[in-house]
C-alpha positions in Angstrom: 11.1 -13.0 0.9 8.2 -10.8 1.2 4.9 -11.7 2.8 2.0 -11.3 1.3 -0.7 -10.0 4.4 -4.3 -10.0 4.4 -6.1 -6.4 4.7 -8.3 -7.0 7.9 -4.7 -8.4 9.5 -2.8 -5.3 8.4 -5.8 -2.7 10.1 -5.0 -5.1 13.1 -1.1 -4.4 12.7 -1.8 -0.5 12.1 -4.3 -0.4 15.0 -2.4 -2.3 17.4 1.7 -1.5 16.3 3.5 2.1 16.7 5.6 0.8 13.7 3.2 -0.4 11.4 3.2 2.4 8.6 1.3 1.6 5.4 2.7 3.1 1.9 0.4 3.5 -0.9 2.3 2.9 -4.3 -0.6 3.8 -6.6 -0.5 7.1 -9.0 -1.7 10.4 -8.1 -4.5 9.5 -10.5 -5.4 6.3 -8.5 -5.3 8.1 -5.5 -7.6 11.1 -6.7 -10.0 9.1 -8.9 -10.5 5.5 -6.8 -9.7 6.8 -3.0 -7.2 6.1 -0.5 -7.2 3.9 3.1 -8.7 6.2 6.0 -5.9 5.3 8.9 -7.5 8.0 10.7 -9.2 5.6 13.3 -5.6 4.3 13.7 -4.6 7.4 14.5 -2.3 7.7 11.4 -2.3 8.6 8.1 -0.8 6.7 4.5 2.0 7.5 2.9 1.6 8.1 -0.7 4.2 7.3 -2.7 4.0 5.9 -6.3 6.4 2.9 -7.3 5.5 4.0 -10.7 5.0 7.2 -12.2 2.5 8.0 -14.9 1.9 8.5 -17.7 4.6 6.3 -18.7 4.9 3.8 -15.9 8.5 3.7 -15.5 9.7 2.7 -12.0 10.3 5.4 -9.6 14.0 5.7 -9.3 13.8 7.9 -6.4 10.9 5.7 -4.3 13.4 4.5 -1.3 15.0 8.2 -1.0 11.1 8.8 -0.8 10.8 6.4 1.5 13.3 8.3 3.5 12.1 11.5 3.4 8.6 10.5 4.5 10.7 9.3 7.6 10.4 5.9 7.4 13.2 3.6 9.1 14.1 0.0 9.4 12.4 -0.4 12.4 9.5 0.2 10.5 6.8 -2.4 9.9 5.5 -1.3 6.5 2.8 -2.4 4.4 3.1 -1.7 0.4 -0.5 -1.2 -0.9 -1.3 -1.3 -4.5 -4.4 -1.5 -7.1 -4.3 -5.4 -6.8 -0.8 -6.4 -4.8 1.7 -6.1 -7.8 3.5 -2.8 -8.1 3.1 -3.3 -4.0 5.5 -6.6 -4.2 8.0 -5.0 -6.4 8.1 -2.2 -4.0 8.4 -4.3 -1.1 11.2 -6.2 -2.1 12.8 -3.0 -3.7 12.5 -1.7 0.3 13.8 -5.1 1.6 16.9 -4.8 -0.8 17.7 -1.3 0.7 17.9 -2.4 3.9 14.4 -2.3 5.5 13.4 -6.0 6.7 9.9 -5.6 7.9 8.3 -5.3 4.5 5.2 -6.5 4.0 2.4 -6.7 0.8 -1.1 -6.6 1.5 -2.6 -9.1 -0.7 -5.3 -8.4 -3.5 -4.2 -4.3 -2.7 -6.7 -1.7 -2.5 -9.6 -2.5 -5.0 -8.8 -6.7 -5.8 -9.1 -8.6 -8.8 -12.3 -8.2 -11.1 -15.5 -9.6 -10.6 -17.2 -11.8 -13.2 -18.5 -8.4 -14.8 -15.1 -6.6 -14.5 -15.9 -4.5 -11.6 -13.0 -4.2 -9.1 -13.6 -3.4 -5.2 -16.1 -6.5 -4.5 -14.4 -9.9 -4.7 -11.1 -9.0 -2.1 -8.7 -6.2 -1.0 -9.4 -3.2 1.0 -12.3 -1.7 -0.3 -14.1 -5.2 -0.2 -13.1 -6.4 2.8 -14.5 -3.0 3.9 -12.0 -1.7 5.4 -12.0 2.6 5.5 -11.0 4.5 3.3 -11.8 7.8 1.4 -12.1 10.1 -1.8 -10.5 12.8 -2.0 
């Protein structure tokens, strides 16, 4: 089972654990166009790495050698971010079932669901619970 973790709980986990490691699982697109978490006041940085690649979506097949590489472990405590928490849990339990236990999803992701207008980023995640992040 993965847990699903609210954002302002996991900035408390980053702030306050050596292992806590957040992983982005958006596309290079997301991450260019919409922004990415600022861990700097953390003292750390993301680690981007996309569950899905575009432009066809199909499942990364190399995300937990990626996971690797970056030098994550299981002793890691690591938070999947997404768009809205979706691609994040499938990543999650994708880490869980190759043997890294402390997985967590951060709920709602990065920019949430909609608003009643269809604007993302002001009803809950990352960005609305205004938590920093940054354009690149």
């Amino acid at each position: 089972m993965v847990d699903n973790v609210a954002p302002k709980q996991v900035w408390e986990a980053l702030v306050s654990d050596a292992h806590a490691k957040l992983v982005d699982v958006r596309t290079d697109m997301e991450w260019a166009q919409i922004g990415v978490p600022d861990l700097d006041g953390a003292g750390k940085t993301p680690t981007l790495i996309s569950w899905q690649v575009a432009p066809t979506m199909q499942v990364n097949a190399g995300f937990v050698d990626d996971l690797k590489s970056a030098g994550l472990t299981p002793e890691d405590h690591i938070y999947f971010l997404c768009r809205s928490g979706v691609r994040s849990l499938a990543a999650a339990h994708a880490a869980q079932a190759a043997g890294f236990p402390h997985v967590y999803n951060i709920a709602d992701g990065f920019e949430g669901p909609p608003n009643g207008q269809g604007i993302r980023g002001e009803v809950a995640g990352w960005q609305a619970d205004e938590l920093p992040w940054k354009q690149n």
